[in-house]
C-alpha positions as CSV (number, residue, x, y, z in Angstrom):
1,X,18.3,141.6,121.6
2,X,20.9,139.8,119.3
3,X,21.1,141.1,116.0
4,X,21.0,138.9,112.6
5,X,22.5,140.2,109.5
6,X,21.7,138.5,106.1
7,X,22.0,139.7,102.4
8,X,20.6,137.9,99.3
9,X,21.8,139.2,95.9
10,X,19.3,140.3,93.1
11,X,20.2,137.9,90.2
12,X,18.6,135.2,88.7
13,X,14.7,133.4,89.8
14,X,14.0,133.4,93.6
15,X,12.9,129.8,93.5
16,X,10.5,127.6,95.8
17,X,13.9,126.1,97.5
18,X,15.0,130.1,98.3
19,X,11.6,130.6,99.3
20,X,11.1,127.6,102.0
21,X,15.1,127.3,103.1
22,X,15.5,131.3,103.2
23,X,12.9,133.9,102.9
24,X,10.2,131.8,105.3
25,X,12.5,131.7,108.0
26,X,13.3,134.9,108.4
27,X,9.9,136.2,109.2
28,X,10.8,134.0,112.4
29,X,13.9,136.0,113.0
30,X,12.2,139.1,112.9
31,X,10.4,138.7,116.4
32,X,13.2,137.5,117.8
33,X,16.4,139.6,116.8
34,X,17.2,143.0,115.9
35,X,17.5,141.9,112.0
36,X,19.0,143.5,108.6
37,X,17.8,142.2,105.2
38,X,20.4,143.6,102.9
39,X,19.3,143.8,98.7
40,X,23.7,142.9,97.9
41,X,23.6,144.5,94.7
42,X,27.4,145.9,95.1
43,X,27.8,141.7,95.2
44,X,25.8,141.1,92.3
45,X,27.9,143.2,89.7
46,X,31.3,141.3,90.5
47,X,29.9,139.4,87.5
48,X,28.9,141.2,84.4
49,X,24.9,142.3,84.8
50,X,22.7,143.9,82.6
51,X,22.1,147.6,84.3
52,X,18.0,147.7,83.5
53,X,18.0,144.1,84.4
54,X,19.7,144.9,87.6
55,X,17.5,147.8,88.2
56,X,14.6,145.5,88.0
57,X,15.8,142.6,89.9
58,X,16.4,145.0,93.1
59,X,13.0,146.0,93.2
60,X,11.4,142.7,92.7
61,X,13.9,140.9,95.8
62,X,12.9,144.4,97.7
63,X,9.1,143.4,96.7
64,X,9.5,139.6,97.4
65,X,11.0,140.5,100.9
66,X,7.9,142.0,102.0
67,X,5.4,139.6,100.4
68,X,7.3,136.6,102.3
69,X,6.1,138.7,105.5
70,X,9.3,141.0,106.4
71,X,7.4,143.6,108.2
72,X,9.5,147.2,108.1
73,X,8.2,148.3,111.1
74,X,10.4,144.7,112.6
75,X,13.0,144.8,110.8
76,X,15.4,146.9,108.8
77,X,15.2,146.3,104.7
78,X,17.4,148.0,102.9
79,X,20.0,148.3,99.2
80,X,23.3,147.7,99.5
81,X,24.7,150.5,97.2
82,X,22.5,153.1,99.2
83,X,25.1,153.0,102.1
84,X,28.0,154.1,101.1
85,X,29.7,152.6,104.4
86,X,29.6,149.4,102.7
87,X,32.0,149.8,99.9
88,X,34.4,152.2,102.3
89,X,34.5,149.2,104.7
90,X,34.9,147.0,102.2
91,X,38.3,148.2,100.9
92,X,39.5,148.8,104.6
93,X,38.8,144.4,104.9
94,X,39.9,144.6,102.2
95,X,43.4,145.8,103.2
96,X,44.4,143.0,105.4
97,X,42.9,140.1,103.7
98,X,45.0,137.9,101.8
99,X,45.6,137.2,98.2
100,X,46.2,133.4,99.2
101,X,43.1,132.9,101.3
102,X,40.8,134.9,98.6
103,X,42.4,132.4,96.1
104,X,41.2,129.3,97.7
105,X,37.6,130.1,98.5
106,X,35.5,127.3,96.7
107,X,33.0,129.8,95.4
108,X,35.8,132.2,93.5
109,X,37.2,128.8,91.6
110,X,34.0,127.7,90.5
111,X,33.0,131.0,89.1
112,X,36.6,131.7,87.7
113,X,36.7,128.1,86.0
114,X,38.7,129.0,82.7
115,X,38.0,132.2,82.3
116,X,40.8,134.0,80.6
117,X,40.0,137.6,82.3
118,X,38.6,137.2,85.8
119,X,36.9,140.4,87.1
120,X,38.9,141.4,90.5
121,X,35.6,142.2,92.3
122,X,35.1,138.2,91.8
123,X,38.2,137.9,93.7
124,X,37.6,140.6,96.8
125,X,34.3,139.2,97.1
126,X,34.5,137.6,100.7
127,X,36.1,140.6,102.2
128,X,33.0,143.0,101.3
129,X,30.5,140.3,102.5
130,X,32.4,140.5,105.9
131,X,32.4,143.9,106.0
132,X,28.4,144.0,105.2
133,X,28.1,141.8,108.1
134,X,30.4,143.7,110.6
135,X,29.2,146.8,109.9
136,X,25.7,145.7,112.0
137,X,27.6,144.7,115.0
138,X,25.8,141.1,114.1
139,X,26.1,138.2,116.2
140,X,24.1,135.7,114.1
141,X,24.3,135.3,110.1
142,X,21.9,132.4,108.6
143,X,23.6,130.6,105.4
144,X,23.6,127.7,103.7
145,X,26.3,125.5,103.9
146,X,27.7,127.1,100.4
147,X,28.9,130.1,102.3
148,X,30.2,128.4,105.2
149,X,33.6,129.0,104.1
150,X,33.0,132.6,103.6
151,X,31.7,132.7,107.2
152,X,34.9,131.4,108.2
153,X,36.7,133.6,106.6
154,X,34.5,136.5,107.9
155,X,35.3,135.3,111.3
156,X,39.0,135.3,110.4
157,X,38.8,138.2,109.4
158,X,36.9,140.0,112.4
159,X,39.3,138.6,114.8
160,X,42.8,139.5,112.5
161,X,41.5,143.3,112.8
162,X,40.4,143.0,116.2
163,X,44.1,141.7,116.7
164,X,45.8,144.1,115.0
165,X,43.7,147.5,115.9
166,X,42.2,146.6,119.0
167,X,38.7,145.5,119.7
168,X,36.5,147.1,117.2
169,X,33.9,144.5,115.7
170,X,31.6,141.9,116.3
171,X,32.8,138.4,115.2
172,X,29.3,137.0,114.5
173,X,28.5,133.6,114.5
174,X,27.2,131.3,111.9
175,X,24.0,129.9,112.0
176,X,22.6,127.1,109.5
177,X,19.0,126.7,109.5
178,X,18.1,123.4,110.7
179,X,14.8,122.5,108.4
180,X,13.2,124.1,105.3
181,X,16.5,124.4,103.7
182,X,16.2,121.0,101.3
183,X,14.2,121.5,98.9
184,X,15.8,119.5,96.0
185,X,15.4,119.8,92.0
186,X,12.2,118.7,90.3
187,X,14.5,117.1,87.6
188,X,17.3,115.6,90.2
189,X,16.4,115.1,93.4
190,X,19.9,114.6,94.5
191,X,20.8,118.2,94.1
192,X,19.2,121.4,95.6
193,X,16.4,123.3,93.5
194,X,18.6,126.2,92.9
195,X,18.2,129.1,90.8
196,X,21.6,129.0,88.3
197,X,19.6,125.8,87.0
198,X,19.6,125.9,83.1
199,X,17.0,123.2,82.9
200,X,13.7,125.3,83.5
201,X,11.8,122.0,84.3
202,X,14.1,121.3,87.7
203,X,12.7,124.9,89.5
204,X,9.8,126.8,90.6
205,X,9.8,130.4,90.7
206,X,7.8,131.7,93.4
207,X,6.4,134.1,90.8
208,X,5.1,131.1,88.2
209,X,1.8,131.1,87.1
210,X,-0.5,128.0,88.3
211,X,-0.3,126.5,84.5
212,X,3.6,127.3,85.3
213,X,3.4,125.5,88.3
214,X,1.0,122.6,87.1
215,X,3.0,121.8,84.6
216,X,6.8,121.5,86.4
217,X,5.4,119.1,89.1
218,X,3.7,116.6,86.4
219,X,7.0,116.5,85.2
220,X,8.7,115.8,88.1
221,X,10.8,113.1,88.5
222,X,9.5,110.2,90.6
223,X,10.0,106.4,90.2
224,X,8.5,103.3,88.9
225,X,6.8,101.9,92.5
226,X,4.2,103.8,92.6
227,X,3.6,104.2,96.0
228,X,3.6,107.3,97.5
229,X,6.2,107.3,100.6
230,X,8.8,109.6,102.2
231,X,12.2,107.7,101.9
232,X,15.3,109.4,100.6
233,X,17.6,106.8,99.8
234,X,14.9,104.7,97.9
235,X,12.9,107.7,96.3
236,X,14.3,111.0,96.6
237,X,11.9,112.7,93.8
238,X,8.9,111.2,95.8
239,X,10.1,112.7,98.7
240,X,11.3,116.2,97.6
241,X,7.5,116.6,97.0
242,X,6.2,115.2,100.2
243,X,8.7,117.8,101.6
244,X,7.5,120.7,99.6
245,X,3.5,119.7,100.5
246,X,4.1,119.1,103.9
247,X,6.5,122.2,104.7
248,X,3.6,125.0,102.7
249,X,0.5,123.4,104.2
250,X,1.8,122.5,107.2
251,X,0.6,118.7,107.3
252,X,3.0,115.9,108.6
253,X,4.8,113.9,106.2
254,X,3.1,111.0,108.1
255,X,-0.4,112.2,107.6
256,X,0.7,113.1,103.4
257,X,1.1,109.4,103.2
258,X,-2.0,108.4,104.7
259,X,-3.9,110.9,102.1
260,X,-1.9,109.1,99.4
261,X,-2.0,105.7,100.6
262,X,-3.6,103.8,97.2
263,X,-3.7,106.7,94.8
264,X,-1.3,107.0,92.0
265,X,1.4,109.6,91.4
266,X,-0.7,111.4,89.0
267,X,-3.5,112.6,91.8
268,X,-0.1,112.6,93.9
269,X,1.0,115.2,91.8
270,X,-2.0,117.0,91.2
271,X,-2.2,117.6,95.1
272,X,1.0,119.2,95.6
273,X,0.7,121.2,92.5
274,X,-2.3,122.5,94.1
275,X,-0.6,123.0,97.7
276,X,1.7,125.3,96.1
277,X,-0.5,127.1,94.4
278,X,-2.5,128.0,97.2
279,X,0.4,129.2,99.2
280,X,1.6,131.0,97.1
281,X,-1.6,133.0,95.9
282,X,-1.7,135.4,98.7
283,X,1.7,136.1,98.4
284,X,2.4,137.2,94.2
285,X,-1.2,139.2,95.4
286,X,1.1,141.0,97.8
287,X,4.0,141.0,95.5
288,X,2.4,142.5,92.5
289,X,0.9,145.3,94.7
290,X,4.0,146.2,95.8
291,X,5.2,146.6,92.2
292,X,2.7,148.0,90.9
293,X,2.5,150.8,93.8
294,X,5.9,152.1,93.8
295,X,5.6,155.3,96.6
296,X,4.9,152.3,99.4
297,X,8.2,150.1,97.8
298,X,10.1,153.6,97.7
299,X,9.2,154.5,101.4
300,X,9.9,151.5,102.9
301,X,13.4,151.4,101.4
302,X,13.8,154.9,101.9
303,X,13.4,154.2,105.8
304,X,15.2,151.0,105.6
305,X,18.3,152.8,104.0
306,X,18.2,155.8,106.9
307,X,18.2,153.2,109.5
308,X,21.4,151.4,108.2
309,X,23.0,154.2,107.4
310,X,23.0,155.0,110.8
311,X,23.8,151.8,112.5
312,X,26.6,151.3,109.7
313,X,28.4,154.9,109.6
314,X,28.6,154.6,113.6
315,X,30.9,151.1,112.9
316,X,32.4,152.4,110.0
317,X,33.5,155.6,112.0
318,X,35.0,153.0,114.7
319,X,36.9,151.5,112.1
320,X,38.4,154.4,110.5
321,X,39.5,155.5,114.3
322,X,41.4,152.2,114.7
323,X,43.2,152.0,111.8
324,X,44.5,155.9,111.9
325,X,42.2,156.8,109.3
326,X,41.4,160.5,108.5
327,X,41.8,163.2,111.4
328,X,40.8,161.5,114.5
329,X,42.7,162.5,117.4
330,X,44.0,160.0,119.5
């Protein structure tokens, strides 16, 4: 069985877009691989965060996880910061990464922008996401196409220390999910519904109450034909909510627009409002049990964290031998 590696951090809103391009499809992986769902908080604090915040954030990702359908007894949940392998494999990446390749990942120049101090965590990001991903011996890692470049560079990075200390890791492969990944902004249809959105209007969280909900898809933006029809180019806010109906009640775009065929954009509205809410009852039921009962949250991450630590200080161990680290004997 191939093994999947992924890691989300635990800032911000996980959004209907996360939910439907990430978190759905890897309930699929988990019957099929030998997968790691990694909480990145170690990730998460190369920007300033507020620490009860943060605290917070990790359970609720751990909680939303497990509503989504990750099943513990499947696969292997678990916190970043809770396996110290990560961090000690980070700096050892870290060691033969280069200044001049960190400089010109896409991510790190957009967060930098024109800040006068920039944080050097923000900079020696890429090489701890590659070591959280060769630590797992993983052959597949599903991103979007915003961390493709850090892929490569994990993959660069895999094979340079293979090259230099013999073969040691995994260089895993990227995979991009082919559907479910879309989902665009309520607000502006040409970009993705993403989480860093200041405009409140443009997202749903997957936590928002049905008023919440209700009231972010009457305000969607649409167009002035007033036909309901899926068609991109033409009307990309129509079709961003064909999408999101079609993908959470599993009905066919084709058979959406027969259901809409003569009805206006209001009852248009009103019916994927009500999609949504339906899916996503069952899940904030699930979520908000696992908050509120902490002992199951705690035990599950408690096993989670045992089970990487195991797999991980095995790699690690590798690694150190390699490189000449501590007293191995040759």
């Amino acid at each position: 069985m191939k093994t999947i590696f992924s890691g989300v951090q635990p800032t911000g809103t996980v959004t209907l877009g996360n939910y439907i391009g990430a978190f759905r499809q890897f309930t699929k992986f988990q019957d099929e691989y030998d997968t790691y769902f990694c909480i990145v908080d170690q990730h998460a604090i190369t920007v300033e965060q507020n620490p009860k915040e943060l605290a917070q954030t990790i359970r609720s990702l751990a909680a939303i996880y497990l509503a989504s359908g990750i099943d513990p007894e499947k696969a292997t949940l678990f916190i970043q910061s809770e396996v110290p392998a990560h961090a000690q494999a980070g700096w050892m990446v870290q060691t033969i990464s280069y200044i001049g390749e960190l400089e010109r990942m896409t991510q790190f120049k957009d967060k930098a922008g024109d800040q006068e101090s920039i944080p050097a965590g923000l900079l020696t990001y890429p090489p701890l996401m590659a070591a959280d991903i060769l630590l797992y011996n993983t052959d597949l890692v599903p991103v979007g196409e915003d961390q493709k470049q850090h892929m490569e560079l994990t993959r660069d990075l895999a094979e340079r220390f293979n090259s230099r200390y013999g073969k040691t890791v995994v260089v895993p492969e990227v995979s991009i999910p082919e559907h479910g990944a879309r989902i665009k902004s309520l607000q502006d249809p040409t970009k993705k519904m993403s989480k860093s959105d200041p405009n409140k209007k443009a997202t749903i969280s997957v936590l928002d109450t049905p008023k919440q909900i209700e009231k972010k898809i009457k305000s969607a933006v649409t167009d002035s034909e007033g036909v309901v029809r899926y068609d991109v180019e033409e009307k990309p806010g129509v079709s961003n909510l064909l999408t999101i109906e079609s993908v959470l009640s599993n009905v066919s775009i084709a058979d959406l627009e027969k259901k809409y065929e003569g009805k206006g954009y209001g009852d248009f509205k009103a019916g994927v409002a009500e999609a949504v809410i339906q899916h996503l009852e069952p899940f904030q039921a699930r979520y908000y049990e696992l908050m509120e009962s902490e002992e199951e949250l705690d035990r599950i991450l408690d096993e989670g964290r045992d089970k990487a630590n195991a797999v991980a200080s095995k790699t690690l161990a590798r690694m150190e031998k390699a490189m000449g680290l501590g007293r191995h004997r040759n």
